[in-house]
N, C-alpha and C positions, 0 to 999 in steps of 0.2 A: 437322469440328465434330460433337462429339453431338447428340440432341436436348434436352439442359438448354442447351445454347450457344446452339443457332440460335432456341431458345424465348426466350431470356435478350437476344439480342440482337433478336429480333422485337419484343419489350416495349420495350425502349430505344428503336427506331426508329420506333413507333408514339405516340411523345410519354410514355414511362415508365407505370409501373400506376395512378397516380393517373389518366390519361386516357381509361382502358380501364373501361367501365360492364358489359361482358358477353365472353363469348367462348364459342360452340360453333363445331360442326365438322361439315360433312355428309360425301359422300362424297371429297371430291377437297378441299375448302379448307376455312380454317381462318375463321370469321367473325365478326369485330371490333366491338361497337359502340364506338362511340368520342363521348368530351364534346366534343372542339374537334379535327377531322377535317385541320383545316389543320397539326397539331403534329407530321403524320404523312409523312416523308420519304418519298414513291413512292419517288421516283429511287433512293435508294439498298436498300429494299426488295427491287427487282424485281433490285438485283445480291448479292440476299441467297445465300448457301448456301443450295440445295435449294430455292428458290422458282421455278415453272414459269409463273410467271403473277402476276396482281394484277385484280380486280373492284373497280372500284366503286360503290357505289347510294348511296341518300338515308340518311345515318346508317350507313352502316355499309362497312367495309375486309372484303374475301374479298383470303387469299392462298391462294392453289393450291400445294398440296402433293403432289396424287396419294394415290390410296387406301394405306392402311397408313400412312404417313408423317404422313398427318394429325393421325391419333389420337393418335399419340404425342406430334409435336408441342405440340397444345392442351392434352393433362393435361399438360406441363409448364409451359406460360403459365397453366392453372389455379390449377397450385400455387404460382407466384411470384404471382399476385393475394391469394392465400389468405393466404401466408405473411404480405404487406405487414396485411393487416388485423390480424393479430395480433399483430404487431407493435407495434400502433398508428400510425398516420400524422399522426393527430389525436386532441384529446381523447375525440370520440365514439366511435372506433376503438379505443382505449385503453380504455373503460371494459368495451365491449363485449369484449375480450380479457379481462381482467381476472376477469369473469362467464365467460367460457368455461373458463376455465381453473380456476374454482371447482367448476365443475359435471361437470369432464373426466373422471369415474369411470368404468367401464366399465359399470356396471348403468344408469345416468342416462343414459350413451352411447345404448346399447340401447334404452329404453325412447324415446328422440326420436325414433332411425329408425324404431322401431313407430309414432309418431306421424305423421314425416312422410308415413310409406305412405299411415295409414288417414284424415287431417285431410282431405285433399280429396276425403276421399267420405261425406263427414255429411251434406251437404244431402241426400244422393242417400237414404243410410240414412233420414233425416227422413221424406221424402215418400215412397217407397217402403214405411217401415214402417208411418205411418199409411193408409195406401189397404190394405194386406194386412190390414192389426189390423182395418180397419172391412169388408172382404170378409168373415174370418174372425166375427167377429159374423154378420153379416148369414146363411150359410150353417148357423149354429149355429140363429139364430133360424127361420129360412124353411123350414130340413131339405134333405135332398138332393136335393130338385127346384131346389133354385135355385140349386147350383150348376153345374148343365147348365146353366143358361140363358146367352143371349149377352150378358148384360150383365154376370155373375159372371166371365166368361171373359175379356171385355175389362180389366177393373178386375185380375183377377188377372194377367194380362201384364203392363198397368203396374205395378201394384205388384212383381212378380217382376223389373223392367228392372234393376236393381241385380244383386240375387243370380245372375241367371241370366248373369252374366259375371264375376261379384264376382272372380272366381282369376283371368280376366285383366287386369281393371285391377290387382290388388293384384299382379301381376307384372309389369305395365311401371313400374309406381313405385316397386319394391323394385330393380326394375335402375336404375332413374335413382339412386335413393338410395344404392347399394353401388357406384357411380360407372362401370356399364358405358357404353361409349361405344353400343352397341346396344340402347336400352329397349326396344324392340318384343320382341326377343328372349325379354324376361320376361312379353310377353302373350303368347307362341307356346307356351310352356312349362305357364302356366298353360292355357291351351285343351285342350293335352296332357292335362293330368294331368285335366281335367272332361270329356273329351270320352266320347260315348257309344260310341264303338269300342272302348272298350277294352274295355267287358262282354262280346265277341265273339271278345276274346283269351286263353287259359289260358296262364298261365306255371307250374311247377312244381305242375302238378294243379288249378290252382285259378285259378276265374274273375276278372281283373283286375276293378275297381269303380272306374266312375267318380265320382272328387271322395275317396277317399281319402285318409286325412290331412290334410284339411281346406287352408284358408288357412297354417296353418303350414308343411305340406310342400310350398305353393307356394313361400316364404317362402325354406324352406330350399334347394331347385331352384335357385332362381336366385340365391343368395347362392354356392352350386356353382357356376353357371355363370359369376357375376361371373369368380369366382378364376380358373377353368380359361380365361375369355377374356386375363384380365392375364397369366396364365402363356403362352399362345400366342403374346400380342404380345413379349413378351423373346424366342423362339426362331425363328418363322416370318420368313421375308425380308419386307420390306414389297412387296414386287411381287405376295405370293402374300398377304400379310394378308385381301384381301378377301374372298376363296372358302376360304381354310382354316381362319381361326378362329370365322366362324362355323359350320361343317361340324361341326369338332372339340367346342365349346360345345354343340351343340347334339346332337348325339349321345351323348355321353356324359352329358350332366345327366337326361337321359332315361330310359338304362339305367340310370343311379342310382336314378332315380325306379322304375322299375320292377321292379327286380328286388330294392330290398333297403328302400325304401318300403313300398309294395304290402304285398307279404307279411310283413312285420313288422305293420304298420298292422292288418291283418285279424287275426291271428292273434289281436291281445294287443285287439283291441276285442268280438269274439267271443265273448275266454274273459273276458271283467270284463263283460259283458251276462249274459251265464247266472248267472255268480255272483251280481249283483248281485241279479237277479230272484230265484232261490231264497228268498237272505239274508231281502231284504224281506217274502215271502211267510212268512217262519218263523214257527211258532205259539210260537217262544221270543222275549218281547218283547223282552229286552235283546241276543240277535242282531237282531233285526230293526229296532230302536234304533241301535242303531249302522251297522249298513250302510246306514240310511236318510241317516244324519248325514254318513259318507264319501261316500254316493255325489253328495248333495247338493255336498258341497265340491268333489269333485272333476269335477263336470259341465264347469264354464267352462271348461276347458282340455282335458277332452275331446272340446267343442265344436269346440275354436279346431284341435284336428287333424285331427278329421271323423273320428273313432272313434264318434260317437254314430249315424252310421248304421247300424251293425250293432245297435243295440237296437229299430228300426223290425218286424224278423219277430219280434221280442220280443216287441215290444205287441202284435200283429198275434192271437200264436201265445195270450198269454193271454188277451188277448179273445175268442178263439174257444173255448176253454178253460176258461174260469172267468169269464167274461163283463163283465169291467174287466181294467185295467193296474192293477197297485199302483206300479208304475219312473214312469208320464209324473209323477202328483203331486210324486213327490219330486223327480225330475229338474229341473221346471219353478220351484222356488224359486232357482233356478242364475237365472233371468231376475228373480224377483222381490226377491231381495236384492239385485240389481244398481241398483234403483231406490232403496232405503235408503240405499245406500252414496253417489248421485248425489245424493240429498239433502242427506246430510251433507256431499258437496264444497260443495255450492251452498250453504249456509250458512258456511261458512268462508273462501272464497276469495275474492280481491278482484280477481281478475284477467274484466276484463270478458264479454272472447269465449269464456274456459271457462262463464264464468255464462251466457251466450247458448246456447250447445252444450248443456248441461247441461238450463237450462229444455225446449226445442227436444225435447231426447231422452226425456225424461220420458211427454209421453203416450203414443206408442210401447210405451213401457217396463211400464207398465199393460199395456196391450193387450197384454203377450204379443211386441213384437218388440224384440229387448236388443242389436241390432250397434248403433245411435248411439250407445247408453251404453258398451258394452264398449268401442267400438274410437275414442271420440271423449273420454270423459271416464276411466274407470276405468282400463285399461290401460296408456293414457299416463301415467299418474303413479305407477304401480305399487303402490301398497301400498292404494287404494282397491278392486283388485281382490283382493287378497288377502281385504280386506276381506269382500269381497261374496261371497268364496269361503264364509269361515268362516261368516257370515249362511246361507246357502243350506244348510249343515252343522246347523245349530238347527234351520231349517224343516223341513230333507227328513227332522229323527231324528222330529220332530211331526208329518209325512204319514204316517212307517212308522209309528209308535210304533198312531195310529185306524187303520191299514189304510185308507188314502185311498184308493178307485179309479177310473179315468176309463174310459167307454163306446166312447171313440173316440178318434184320435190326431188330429192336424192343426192343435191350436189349442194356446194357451199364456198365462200372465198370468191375469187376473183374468176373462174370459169363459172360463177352464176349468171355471167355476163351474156352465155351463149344462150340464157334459157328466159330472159326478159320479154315482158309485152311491150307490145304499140309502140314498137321500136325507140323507148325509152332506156336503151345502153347509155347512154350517155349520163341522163340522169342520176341513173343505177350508180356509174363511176367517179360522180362528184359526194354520192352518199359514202362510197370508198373511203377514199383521201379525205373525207371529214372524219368516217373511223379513225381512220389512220392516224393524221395529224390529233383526235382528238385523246387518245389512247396514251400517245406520246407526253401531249401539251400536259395532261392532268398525275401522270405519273411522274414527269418533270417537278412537277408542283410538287407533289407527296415526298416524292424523296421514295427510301428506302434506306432501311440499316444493310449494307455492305457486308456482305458474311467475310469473317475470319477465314473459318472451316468451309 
């Protein structure tokens, strides 16, 4: 028997898919919950093909499969579960088909799995972003003594509890979502790519950086590693599945990562940091206009790669130099269009729990911290980011156009106010409320499809 048969015939003998409320798999069985546990034939189970065994506990059937055999196994009873609901079995199953199959586009595909990565890390963003927004005040206001202190230090580790793993939770949820049987694998991956060893490593002349390419090039890692694990399982014996595919997965999504990541990532984030800073500082306003305008728009996604680290000796190098940044102003309307544009969701949508998110992400969003917004409301629906892109494109060409510059790096949002030169606040907060409004006006335009779910 294949593993679609003895999958096909395991469903049958467990009381059909109607009976069947779950099914994973650890390392040796395959694990059942089951609605009416009595509908479920042991006896003939345990004379099943390839079944070594049979467990039972309170609500739930384990059949023992043995490592390798498993996996494959269960994504076949996955996918005859899957198949049945779309099917429809019932009305409610039928309407839900129905909806899927309207919505089955490959860009609306895409934009879900970004959601269902980043939806179960909002609260974390929430309260994480506000304790960092309310640090970052407090150090702006009190000056650099009070961020030595041990009360600045504690507050900023909790509020850093999110980010400071962000790449590996966002890589064991992008492995559960791209359907590897190994999620953890996408947190190893991500730890990889953030971990501080690698600054210690030169590959082709030039020092590795840890967190390069951002959450995206975790994103894309283990969406590699998915594939290269499902290719492994078609060829590798299942005697040998458990020690070689994840050997081979994980080695090679690695060297992917680093050797053709890495140095792309740096090169082209490098050469659009020098440029951008030049541009902006040009005494010809309508250059300086316009690179204001692109570099604003195209911040958000520079972000989402971790390309914006290579503009950090940027600011670093003009403030030592000409004693402001003219880049953080413009840069930082990338956060504050992104609050216009969550505005205009939350006045449009009627869908409860994005109204809840949305409120939720908002002071944050002020403040200078944009992952709830970006990754909880704007993103997921894809065209409110675009949105917030073009908004951010209006601000940043009205931060270059006055020569807006900041003293200092580290903060963002509306307390950047505290850190402007040549007592150009004002100017600073007309560049604002052009985010703002612009974020809004352009998402307004786009629309957005209004989730169901």
């Amino acid at each position: 028997m294949t593993n679609r048969d003895i999958a096909k015939n395991l469903v049958d003998l467990v009381g059909g898919k109607s009976n069947i409320i779950s099914v994973i798999n650890c390392m040796t069985r395959c694990r059942l919950k089951l609605k009416d546990s009595l509908k479920a034939r042991i006896g003939e189970i345990k004379k099943s093909e390839g079944v070594l065994g049979i467990v039972e506990t309170d609500g739930e059937l384990q059949v023992i499969y043995g490592p390798g055999k498993v996996n494959k196994i269960t994504e076949e009873v996955k996918k005859i579960i899957e198949k049945s609901v779309l099917l429809g079995e019932d009305a409610v199953a039928e309407t839900k088909g129905r909806l899927k199959q309207k919505n089955n586009t490959k860009f609306k595909n895409m934009l879900k799995r970004l959601g269902s990565i980043f939806i179960p890390l909002i609260p974390l963003f929430v309260a994480c972003g506000l304790i960092l927004a309310v640090n970052n005040i407090a150090g702006v206001y009190f000056g650099v003594e009070y961020k030595t202190t041990t009360a600045a230090k504690i507050i900023g580790l909790i509020g850093n509890g999110v980010f400071s793993i962000l790449s590996i939770l966002v890589g064991v949820n992008t492995a559960k979502e791209f359907g590897s049987q190994m999620p953890m694998m996408g947190g190893v991956l991500g730890g990889i790519l953030s971990s501080a060893e690698l600054a210690k490593i030169t590959l082709f002349g030039k020092a590795l950086t840890p967190g390069r390419g951002g959450i995206i090039s975790v994103i894309i890692v283990v969406v590699l590693a998915c594939f290269i694990e499902r290719t492994c399982r078609k060829f590798v014996p299942d005697v040998l599945d458990l020690f070689v595919t994840p050997l081979l997965t994980l080695t090679i999504s690695v060297l992917a990562a680093l050797c053709i990541l890495q140095p792309i990532g740096g090169f082209i984030s490098y050469s659009i940091g020098i440029v951008v800073a030049k541009t902006i500082a040009s005494n010809n306003m309508v250059v300086s206009v316009i690179s204001g305008g692109i570099s604003g728009a195209l911040f958000l996604p520079l972000v989402m790669t971790g390309m914006h680290q290579a503009l950090t000796p940027i600011h670093a190098d003009l403030i030592a130099n000409v004693g402001f940044t003219v880049l953080l102003p413009v840069l930082a309307t990338a956060g504050m269009s992104q609050v216009g544009a969550t505005i205009a969701v939350l006045r449009k949508t009627k869908n409860e729990r994005l109204k809840k998110v949305a409120r939720n992400g908002l002071v944050p969003g002020f403040l200078g911290i944009g992952e709830p917004l970006i990754y909880g409301v704007t993103l997921p629906l894809g065209k409110p980011f675009l949105g917030a892109c073009l908004g951010a494109g209006a601000g940043g060409a009205v931060m270059a156009m006055f020569k807006v510059g900041a003293v200092a790096i580290g903060v963002s949002g509306l307390p950047l106010a505290l850190l402007i030169a040549n007592g150009k606040i004002g100017l600073f907060l007309i560049g604002v409320v052009v985010s703002y409004i612009g974020g809004y006006f352009f998402t307004s335009i786009l629309g957005f499809e209004d989730p169901v779910d």
